[in-house]
BALOBA-1460 file (C-alpha; in Angstrom, 3 decimals):
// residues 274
<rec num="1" residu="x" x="-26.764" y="-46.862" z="-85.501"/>
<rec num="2" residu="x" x="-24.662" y="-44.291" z="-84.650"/>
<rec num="3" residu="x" x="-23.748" y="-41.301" z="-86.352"/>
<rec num="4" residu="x" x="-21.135" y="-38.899" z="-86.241"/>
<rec num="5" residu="x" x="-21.033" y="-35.218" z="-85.385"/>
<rec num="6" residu="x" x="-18.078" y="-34.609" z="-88.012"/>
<rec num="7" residu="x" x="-18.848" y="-34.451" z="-91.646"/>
<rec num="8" residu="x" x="-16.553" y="-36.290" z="-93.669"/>
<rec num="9" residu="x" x="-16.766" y="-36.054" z="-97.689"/>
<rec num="10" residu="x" x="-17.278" y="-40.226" z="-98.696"/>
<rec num="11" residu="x" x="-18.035" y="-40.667" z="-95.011"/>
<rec num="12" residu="x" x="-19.666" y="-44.324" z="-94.696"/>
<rec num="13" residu="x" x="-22.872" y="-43.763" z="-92.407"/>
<rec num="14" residu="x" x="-25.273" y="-44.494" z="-94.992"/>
<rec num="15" residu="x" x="-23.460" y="-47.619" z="-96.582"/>
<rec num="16" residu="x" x="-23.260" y="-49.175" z="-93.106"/>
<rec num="17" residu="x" x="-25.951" y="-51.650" z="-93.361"/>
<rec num="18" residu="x" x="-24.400" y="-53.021" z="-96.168"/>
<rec num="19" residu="x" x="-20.280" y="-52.271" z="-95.007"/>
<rec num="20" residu="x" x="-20.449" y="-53.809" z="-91.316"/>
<rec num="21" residu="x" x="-22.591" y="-57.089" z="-92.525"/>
<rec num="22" residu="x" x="-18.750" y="-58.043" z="-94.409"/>
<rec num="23" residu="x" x="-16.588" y="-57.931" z="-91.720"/>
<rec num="24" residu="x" x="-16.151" y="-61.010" z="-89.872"/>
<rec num="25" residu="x" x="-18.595" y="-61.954" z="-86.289"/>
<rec num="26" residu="x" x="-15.525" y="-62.191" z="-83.892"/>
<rec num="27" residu="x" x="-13.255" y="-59.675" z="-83.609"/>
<rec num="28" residu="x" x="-10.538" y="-58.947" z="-81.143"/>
<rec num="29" residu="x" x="-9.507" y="-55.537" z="-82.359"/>
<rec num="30" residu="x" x="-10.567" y="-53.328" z="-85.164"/>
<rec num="31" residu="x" x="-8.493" y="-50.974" z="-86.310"/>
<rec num="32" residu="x" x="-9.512" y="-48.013" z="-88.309"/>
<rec num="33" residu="x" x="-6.435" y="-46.239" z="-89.996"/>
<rec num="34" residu="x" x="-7.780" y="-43.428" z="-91.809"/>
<rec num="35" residu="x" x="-10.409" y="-42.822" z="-89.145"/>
<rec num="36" residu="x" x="-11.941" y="-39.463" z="-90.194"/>
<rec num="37" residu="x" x="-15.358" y="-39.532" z="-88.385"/>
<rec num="38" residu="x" x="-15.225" y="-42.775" z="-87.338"/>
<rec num="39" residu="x" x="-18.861" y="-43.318" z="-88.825"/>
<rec num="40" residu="x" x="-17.814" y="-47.107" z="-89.042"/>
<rec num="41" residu="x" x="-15.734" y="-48.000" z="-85.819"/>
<rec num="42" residu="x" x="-18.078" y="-46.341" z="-83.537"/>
<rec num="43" residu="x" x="-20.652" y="-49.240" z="-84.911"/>
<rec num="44" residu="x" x="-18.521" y="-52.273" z="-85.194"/>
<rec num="45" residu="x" x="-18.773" y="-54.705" z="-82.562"/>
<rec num="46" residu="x" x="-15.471" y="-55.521" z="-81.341"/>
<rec num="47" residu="x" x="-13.509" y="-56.250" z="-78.040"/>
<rec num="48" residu="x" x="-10.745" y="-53.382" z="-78.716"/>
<rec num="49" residu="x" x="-10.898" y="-50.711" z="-81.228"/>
<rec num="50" residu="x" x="-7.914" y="-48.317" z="-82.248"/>
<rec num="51" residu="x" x="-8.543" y="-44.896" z="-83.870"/>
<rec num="52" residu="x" x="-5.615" y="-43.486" z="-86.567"/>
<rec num="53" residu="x" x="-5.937" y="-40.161" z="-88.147"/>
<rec num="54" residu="x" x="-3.062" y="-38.088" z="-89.606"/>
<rec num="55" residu="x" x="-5.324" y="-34.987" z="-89.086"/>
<rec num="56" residu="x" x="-4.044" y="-33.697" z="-85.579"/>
<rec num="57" residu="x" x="-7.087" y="-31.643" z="-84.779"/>
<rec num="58" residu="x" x="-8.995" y="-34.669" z="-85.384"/>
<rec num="59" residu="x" x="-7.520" y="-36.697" z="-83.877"/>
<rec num="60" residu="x" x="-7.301" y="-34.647" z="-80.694"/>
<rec num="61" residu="x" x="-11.293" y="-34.040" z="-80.839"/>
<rec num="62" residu="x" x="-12.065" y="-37.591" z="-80.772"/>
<rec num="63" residu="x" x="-9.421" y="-38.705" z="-78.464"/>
<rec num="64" residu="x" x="-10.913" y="-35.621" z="-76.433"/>
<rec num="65" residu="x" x="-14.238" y="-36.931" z="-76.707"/>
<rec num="66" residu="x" x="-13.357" y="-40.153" z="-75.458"/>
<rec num="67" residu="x" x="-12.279" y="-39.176" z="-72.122"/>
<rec num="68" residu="x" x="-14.504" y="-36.410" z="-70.668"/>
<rec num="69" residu="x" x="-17.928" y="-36.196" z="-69.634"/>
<rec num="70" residu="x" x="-20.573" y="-35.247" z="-72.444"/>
<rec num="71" residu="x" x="-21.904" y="-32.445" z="-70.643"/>
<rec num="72" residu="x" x="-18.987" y="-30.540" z="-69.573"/>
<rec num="73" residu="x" x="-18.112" y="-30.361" z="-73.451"/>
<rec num="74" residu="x" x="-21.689" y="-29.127" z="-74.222"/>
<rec num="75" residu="x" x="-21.008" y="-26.020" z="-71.854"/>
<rec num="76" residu="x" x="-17.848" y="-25.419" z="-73.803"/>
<rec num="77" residu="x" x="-19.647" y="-25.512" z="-76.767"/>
<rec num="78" residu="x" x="-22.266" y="-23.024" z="-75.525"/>
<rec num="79" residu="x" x="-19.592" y="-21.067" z="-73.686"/>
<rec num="80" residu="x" x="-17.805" y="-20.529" z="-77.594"/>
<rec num="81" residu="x" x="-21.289" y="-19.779" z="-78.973"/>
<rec num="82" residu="x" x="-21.947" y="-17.155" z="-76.542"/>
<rec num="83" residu="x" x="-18.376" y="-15.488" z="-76.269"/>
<rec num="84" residu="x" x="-18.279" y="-14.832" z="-79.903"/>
<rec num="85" residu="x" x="-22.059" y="-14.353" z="-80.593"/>
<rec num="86" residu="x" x="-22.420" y="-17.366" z="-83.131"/>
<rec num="87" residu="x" x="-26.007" y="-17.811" z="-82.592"/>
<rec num="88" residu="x" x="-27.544" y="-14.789" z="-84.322"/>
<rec num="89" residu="x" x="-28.258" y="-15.141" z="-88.029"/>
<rec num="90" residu="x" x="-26.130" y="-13.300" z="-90.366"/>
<rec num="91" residu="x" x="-23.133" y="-13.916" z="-87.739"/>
<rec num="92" residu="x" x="-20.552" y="-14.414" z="-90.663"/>
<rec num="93" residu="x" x="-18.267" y="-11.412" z="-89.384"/>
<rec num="94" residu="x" x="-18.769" y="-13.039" z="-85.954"/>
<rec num="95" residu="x" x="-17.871" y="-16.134" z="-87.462"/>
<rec num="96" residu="x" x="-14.542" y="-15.062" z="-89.303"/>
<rec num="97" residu="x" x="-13.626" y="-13.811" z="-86.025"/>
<rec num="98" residu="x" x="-13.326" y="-16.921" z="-84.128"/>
<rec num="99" residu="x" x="-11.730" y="-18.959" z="-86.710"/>
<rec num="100" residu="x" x="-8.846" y="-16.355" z="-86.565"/>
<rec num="101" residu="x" x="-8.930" y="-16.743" z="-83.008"/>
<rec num="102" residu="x" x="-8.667" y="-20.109" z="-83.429"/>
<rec num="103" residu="x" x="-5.959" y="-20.838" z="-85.698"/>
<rec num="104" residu="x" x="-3.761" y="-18.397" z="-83.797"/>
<rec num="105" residu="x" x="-4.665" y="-20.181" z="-80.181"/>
<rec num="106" residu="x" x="-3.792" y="-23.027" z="-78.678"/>
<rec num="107" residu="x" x="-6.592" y="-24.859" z="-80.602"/>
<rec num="108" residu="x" x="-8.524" y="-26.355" z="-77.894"/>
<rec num="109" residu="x" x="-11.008" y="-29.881" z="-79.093"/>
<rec num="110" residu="x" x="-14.193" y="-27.961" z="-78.655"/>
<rec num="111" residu="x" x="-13.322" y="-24.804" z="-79.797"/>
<rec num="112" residu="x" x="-12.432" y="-27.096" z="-83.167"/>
<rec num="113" residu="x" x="-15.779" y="-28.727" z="-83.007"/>
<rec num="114" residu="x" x="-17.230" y="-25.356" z="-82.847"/>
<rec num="115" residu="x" x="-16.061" y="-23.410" z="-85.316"/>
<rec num="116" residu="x" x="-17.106" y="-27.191" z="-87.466"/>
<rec num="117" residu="x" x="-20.707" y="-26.705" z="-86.274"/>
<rec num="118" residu="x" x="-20.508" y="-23.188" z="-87.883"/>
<rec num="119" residu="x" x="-18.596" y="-23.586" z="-90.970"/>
<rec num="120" residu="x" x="-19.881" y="-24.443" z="-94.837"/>
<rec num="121" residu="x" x="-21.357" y="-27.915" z="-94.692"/>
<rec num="122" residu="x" x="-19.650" y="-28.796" z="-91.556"/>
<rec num="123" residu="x" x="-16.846" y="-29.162" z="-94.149"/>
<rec num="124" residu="x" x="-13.130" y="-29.838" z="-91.993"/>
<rec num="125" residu="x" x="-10.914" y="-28.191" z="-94.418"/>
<rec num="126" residu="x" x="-7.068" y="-26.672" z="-93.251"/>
<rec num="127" residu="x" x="-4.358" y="-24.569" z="-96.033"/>
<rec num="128" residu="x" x="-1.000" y="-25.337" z="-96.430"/>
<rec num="129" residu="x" x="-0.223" y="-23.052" z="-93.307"/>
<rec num="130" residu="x" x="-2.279" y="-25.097" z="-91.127"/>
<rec num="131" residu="x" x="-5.624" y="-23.208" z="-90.905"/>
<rec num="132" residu="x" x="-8.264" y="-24.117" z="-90.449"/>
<rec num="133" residu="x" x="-9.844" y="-22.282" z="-93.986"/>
<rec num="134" residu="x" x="-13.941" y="-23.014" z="-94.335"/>
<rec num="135" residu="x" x="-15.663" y="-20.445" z="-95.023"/>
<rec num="136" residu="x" x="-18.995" y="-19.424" z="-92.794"/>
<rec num="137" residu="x" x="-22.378" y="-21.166" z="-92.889"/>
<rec num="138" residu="x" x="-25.564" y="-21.265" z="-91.297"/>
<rec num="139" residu="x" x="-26.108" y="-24.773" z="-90.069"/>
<rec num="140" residu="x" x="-24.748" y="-24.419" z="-86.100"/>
<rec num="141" residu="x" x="-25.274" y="-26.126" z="-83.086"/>
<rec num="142" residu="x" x="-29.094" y="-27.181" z="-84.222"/>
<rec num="143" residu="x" x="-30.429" y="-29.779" z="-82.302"/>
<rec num="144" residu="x" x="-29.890" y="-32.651" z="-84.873"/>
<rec num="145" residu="x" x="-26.411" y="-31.631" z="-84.507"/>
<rec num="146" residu="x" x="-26.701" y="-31.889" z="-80.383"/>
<rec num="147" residu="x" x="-28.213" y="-35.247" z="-80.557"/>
<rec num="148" residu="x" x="-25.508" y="-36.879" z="-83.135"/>
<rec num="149" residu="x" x="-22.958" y="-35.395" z="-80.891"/>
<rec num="150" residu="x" x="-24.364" y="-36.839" z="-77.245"/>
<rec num="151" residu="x" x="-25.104" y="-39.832" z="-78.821"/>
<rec num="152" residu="x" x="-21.433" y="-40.253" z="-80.501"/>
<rec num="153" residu="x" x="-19.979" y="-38.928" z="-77.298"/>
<rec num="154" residu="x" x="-21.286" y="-41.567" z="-74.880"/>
<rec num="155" residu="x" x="-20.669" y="-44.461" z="-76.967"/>
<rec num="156" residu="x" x="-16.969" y="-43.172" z="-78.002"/>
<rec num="157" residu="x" x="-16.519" y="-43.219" z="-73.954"/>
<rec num="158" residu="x" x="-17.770" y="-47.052" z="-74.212"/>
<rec num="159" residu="x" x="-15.116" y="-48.258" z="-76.401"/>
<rec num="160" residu="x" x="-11.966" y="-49.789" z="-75.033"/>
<rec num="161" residu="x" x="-9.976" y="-47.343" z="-77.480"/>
<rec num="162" residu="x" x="-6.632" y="-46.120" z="-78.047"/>
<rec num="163" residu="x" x="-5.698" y="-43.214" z="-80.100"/>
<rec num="164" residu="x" x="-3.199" y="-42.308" z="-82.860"/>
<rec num="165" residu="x" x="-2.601" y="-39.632" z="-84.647"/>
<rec num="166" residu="x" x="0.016" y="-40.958" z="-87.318"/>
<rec num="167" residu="x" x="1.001" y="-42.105" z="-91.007"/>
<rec num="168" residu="x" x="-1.288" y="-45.233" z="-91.219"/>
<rec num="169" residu="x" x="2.213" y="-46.888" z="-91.622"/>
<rec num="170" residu="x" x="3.478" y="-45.686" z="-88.625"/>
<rec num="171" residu="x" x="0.737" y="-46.236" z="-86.859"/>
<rec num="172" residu="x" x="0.672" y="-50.388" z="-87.897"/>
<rec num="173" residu="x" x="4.635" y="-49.669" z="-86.892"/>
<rec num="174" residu="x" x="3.611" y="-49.115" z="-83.055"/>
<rec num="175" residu="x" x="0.526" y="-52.197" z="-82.385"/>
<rec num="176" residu="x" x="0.704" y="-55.952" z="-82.605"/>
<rec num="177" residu="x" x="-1.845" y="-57.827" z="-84.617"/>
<rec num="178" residu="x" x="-3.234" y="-61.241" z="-84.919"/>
<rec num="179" residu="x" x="-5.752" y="-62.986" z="-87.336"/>
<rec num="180" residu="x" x="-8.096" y="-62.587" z="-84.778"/>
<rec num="181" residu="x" x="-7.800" y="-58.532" z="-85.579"/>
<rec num="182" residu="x" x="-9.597" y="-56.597" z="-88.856"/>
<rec num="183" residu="x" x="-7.571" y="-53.357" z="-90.091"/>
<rec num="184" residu="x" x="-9.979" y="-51.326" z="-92.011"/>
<rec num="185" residu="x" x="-8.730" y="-49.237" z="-94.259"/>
<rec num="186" residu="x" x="-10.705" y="-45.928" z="-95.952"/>
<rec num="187" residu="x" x="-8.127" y="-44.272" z="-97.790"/>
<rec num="188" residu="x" x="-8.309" y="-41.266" z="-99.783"/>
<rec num="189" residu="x" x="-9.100" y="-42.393" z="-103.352"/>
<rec num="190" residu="x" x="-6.739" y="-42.261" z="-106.389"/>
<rec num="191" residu="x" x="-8.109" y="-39.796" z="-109.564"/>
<rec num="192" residu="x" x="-11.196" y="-38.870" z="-107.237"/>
<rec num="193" residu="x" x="-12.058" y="-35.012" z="-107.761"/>
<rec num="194" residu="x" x="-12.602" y="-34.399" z="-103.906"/>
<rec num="195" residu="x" x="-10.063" y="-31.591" z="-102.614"/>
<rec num="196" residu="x" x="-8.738" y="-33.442" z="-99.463"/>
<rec num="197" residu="x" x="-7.870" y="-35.960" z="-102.194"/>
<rec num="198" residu="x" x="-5.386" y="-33.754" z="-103.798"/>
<rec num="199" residu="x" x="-2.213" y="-35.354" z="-101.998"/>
<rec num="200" residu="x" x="-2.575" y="-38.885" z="-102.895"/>
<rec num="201" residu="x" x="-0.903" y="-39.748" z="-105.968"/>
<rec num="202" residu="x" x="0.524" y="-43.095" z="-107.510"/>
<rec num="203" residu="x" x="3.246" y="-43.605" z="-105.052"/>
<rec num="204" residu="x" x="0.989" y="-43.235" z="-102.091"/>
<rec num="205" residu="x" x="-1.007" y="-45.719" z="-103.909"/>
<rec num="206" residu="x" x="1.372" y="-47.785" z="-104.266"/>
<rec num="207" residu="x" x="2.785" y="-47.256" z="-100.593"/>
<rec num="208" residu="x" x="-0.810" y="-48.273" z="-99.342"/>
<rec num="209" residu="x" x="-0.934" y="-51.696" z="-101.771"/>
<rec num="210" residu="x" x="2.407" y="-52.905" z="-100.268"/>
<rec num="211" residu="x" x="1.122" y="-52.600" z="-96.594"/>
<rec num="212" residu="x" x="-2.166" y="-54.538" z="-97.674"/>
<rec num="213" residu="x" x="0.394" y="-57.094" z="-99.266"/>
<rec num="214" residu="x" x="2.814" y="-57.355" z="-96.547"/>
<rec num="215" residu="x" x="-0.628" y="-57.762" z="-93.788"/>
<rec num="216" residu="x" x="-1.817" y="-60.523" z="-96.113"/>
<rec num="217" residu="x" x="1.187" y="-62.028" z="-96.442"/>
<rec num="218" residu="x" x="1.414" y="-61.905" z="-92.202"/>
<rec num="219" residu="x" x="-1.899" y="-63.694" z="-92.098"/>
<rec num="220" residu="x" x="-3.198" y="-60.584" z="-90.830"/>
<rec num="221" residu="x" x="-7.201" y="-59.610" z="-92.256"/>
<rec num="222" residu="x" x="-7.836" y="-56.213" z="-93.708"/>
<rec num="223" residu="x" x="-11.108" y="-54.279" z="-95.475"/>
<rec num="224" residu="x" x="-10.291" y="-51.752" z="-98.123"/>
<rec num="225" residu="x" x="-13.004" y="-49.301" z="-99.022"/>
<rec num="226" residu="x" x="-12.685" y="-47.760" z="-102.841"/>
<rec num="227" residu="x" x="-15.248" y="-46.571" z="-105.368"/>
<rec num="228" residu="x" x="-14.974" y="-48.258" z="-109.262"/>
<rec num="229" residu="x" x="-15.829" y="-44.692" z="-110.735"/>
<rec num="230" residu="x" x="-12.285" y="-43.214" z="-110.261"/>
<rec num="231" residu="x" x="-10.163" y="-44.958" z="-112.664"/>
<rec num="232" residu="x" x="-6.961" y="-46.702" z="-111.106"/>
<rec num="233" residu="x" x="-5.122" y="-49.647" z="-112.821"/>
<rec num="234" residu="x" x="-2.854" y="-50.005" z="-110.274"/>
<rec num="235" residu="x" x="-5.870" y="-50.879" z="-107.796"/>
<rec num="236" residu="x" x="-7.661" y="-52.593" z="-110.595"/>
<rec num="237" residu="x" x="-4.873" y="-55.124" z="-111.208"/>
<rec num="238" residu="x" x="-4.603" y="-55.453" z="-107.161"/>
<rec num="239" residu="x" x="-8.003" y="-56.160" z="-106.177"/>
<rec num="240" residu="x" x="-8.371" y="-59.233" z="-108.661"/>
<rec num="241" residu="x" x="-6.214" y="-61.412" z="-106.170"/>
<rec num="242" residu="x" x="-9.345" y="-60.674" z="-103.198"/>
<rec num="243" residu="x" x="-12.911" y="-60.556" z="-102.321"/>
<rec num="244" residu="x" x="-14.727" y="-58.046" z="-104.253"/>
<rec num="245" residu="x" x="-18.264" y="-57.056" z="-102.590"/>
<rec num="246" residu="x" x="-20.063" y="-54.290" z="-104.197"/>
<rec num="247" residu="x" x="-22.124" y="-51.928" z="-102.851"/>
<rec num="248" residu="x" x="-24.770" y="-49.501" z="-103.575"/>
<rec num="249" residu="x" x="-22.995" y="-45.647" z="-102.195"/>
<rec num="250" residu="x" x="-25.511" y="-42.483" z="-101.770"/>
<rec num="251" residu="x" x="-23.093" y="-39.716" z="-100.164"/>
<rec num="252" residu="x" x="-25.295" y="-36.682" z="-100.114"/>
<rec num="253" residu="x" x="-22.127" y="-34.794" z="-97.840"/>
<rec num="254" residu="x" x="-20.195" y="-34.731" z="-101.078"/>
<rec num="255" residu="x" x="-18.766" y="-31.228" z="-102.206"/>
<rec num="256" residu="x" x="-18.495" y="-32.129" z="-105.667"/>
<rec num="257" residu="x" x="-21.144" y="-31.551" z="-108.163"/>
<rec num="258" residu="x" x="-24.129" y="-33.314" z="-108.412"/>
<rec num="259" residu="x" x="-23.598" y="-34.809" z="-112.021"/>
<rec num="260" residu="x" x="-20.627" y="-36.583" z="-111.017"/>
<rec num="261" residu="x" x="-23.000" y="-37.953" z="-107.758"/>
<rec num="262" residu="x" x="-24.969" y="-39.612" z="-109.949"/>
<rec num="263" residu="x" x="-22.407" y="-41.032" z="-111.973"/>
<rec num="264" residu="x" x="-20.953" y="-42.225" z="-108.498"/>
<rec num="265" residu="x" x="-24.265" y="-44.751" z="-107.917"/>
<rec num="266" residu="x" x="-23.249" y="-48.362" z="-107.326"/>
<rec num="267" residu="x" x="-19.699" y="-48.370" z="-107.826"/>
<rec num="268" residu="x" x="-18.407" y="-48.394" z="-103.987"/>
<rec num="269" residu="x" x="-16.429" y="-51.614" z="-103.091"/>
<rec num="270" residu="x" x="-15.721" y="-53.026" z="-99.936"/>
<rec num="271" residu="x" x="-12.335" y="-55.468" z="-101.226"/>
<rec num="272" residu="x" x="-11.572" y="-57.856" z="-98.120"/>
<rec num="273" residu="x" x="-8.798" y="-60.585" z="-97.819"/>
<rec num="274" residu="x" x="-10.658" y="-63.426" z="-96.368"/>
């Protein structure tokens, strides 16, 4: 399988043998609204594929990825590591320096995907102003890192893809579907402790269970990912009318503690409405 060069807290990788056996065997297009690292469209077999994220740097990167040769990017990437001297150890200064440079450039994909190869955990965190805010770390551009990245990079380019970079809502607004489609859906999850789930409260909970009605109710198949250990009646109460599957999660990426990781074992859910 292939894995993705972003890290994503949640991100699906590692539930994948179990996630991609439940979608259905023909499928026209898959689309993946809350696309993050695309851990789980970049492995499903289908004959189109559209890519949604509401994060515009995101977004841009894999749209960017998509479209130009895997080697010219890897001399940008070495061309950022040299410029601001990234590769010695103990570059944290160096490192503070070119995040500052880039939230007050252009922001270019690969610079992005740089300073994300440098940064805590690989962690993709902005503030309310927009920047991009993780702090240093020592990971890099290490060869596991390279290979992820070539790998993702050359089957992204494989995909007959199209990109958005919208509210999920908006972004079903703008394609036509038929039950011949699967719209996946990974959204953040209600109560969860995770910081980039800080923004989601009961109405956008709400907001999301009305599109899943209003697909189902257009004939049109969807897969919601959600985890049973963040409590959520107004899911709860939803998710009786569908397919249940439960699954067995292990997300060593996660940035919350490891007490609450354990507490987290066998309680992801893949709900589906066929």
């Amino acid at each position: 399988m292939v894995k993705s060069p972003l890290n994503y807290t949640g991100g699906k990788f590692k539930i994948l043998p179990q996630l991609l056996p439940l979608f259905p065997d023909n499928i026209n297009c898959f689309v993946d609204l809350f696309g993050g690292g695309y851990n789980v469209g970049i492995n499903v077999k289908a004959e189109h594929y559209i890519y949604n994220d509401i994060v515009y740097p995101v977004y841009q990167l894999l749209k960017h990825l998509s479209e130009t040769k895997v080697n010219d990017n890897l001399k940008q990437i070495e061309y950022y590591i040299e410029k601001f001297n990234l590769s010695n150890e103990n570059c944290k200064e160096n490192y503070c320096k070119f995040r500052s440079f880039y939230n007050n450039s252009e922001r270019p994909p690969m610079m992005f995907f740089t300073l994300i190869c440098f940064c805590f955990s690989n962690i993709i965190r902005f503030n309310k102003k927009g920047e991009f805010n993780t702090p240093y770390g020592k990971r890099g551009f290490n060869p596991n890192q390279k290979k992820n990245f070539i790998e993702f990079s050359q089957a992204l380019s494989k995909q007959n893809i199209d990109f958005y970079g919208l509210d999920y809502c908006d972004c079903l607004s703008k394609i036509e579907l038929t039950n011949q489609d699967l719209v996946y859906f990974d959204p953040p999850y209600l109560n969860s402790v995770a910081n980039y789930n800080s923004s989601w409260n009961e109405q956008e909970e709400k907001r999301l269970l009305d599109c899943l009605k209003e697909l189902d109710n257009n004939n049109i198949k969807w897969a919601l990912s959600n985890n049973l250990n963040y409590k959520n009646e107004l899911r709860d109460n939803f998710i009786k009318n569908y397919n249940i599957n439960y699954l067995s999660s292990n997300y060593n990426n996660c940035s919350y503690q490891k007490k609450n990781r354990e507490q987290d074992k066998n309680k992801e859910i893949l709900v589906t409405n066929y």
